[in-house]
C-alpha positions, 0 to 999 in steps of 0.5 A: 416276886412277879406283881400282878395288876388287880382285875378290872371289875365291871362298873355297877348300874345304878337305876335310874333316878326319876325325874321330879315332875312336881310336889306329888299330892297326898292322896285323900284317901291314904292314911297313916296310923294315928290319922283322921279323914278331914271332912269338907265343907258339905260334911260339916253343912250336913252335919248342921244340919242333921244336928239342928233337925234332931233338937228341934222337936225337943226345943219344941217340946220345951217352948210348948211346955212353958207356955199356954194352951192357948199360945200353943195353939196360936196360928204363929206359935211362940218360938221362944221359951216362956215362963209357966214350965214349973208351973206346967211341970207341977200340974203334970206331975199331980195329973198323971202320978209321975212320980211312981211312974217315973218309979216303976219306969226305972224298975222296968228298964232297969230290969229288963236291960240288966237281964237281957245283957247277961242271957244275951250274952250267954247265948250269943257266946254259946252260938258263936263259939260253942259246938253242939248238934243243932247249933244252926237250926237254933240260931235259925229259930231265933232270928225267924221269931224276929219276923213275928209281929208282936201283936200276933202273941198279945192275945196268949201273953195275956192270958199267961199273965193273967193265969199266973196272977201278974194283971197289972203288976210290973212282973208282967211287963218285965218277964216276957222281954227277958231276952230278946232274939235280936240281943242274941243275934248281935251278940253272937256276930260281935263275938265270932269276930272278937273273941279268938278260939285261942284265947278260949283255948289257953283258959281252959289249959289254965283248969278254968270251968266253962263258968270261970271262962265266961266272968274271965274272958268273954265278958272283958272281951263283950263289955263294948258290944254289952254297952251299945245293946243295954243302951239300946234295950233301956230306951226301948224299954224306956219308950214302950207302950203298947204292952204296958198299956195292956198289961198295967192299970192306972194305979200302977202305970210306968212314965209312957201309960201315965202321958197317955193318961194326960191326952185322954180326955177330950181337950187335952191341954197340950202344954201339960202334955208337953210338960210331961213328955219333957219330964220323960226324955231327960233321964235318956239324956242323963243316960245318954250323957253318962254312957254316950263316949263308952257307947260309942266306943263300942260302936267303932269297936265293933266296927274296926277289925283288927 
């Protein structure tokens, strides 16, 4: 029996082995999954200041609303709350009807936000998904009516209110802003992005109606994008006063035409005034408090893809 000896084998390289230069520094901008950026001192400062520069005006218009007319209007104005805001509140509560004001304001917004998410919504999703000859010469129509101004159409509007025998009704402030170009536009833009054609697809291999697909799978997938535009169309809705003053008298005003009612006369005491505008913001708040984290999870929503 001839023994052989094993063949020699080549010895393996290994790679180099870097030299260790020192800690490496996490670089700022490199972040892992569940990571936040850290803002720096001049963010925070920043932020401050933004923050104080936005409840300055509304710490205003509660230190006017507790004072008097002529503190008010002193040349060192109060910087302190006083002690007349209900009383103040009561007076303008009397003056200028803010109570079916208030009413009406509601009904308003109430309306024309729940209106304009759902045909919005059905627009956007039929702009962005749906085939049909034409499509883009629509969605340029729409977005070209943004570029109208408003007061060109106030004149026609008009008559078209009168002719259908809604002068100074609610009806003639909720109708014409059923739907909104703008609503439409963004609508269409979050869902090109977040509704995948695949999801469409397998809904309808399942027998569901377009119908059926639009409760089931569109509106699910348009809910935070459907929260960020009811916020924003209520506080318009809310805040308008242009049309409403045309359109309304002053037996049946909504919250903004009945402030303006406060500054109508000659010298209008600016404490009442502030009064009434204090009474107008806080159900924005309230708004604002209730919805705010759902609101502004549809924002970063629609912000992060993927």
């Amino acid at each position: 029996m001839t023994l052989t000896s094993p063949t020699p084998t080549a010895p393996v390289k290994r790679a180099p082995t870097p030299k260790n230069t020192g800690p490496t520094r996490p670089s700022r901008f490199r972040m892992g999954a569940g990571q936040q950026m850290k803002g720096g001192p001049f963010a925070y400062l920043t932020l401050a200041v933004v923050g104080f520069g936005s409840l300055l005006p509304l710490y205003w218009t509660l230190v006017a609303a507790s004072r008097t007319q002529d503190e008010v209007l002193a040349s060192t104005p109060p910087f302190l709350p006083g002690g007349r805001l209900l009383e103040n509140v009561a007076t303008a509560w009397e003056q200028a009807n803010l109570g079916k004001a208030i009413v009406n304001s509601v009904i308003v917004s109430s309306s024309i936000t729940a209106a304009t998410l759902f045909f919005c919504t059905l627009a956007g999703y039929a702009f962005a998904k749906m085939r049909f000859r034409g499509r883009g010469w629509l969605m340029t129509a729409v977005i070209a009516t943004l570029t109208i101004p408003p007061q060109l159409s106030v004149v026609p509007l008009f008559m078209m209110m009168s002719g259908l025998g809604w002068g100074g009704q609610l009806e003639s402030v909720i109708f014409p802003t059923l739907v909104s170009a703008f609503g439409v536009f963004f609508m269409r833009q979050y869902l090109i992005e977040a509704l995948p054609y695949e999801l469409i697809e397998a809904a309808k291999i399942d027998g569901a109606n377009n119908f059926r697909i639009v409760v089931s799978v569109v509106l699910p997938v348009a809910r935070p994008a459907m929260m960020v535009l009811g916020m924003l169309t209520f506080v318009q809705a809310w805040n308008d006063f242009f049309w409403p003053y045309l359109a309304l008298n002053q037996q049946n005003p909504t919250l903004q035409v009945a402030l303006g009612q406060l500054s109508a006369s000659y010298t209008p005491d600016q404490s009442i005034v502030m009064a009434g505008a204090l009474i107008s913001t806080l159900p924005l708040l309230v708004v604002f408090v209730v919805f705010g984290k759902k609101i502004v999870g549809g924002i970063m929503s629609g912000a992060v893809k993927g």
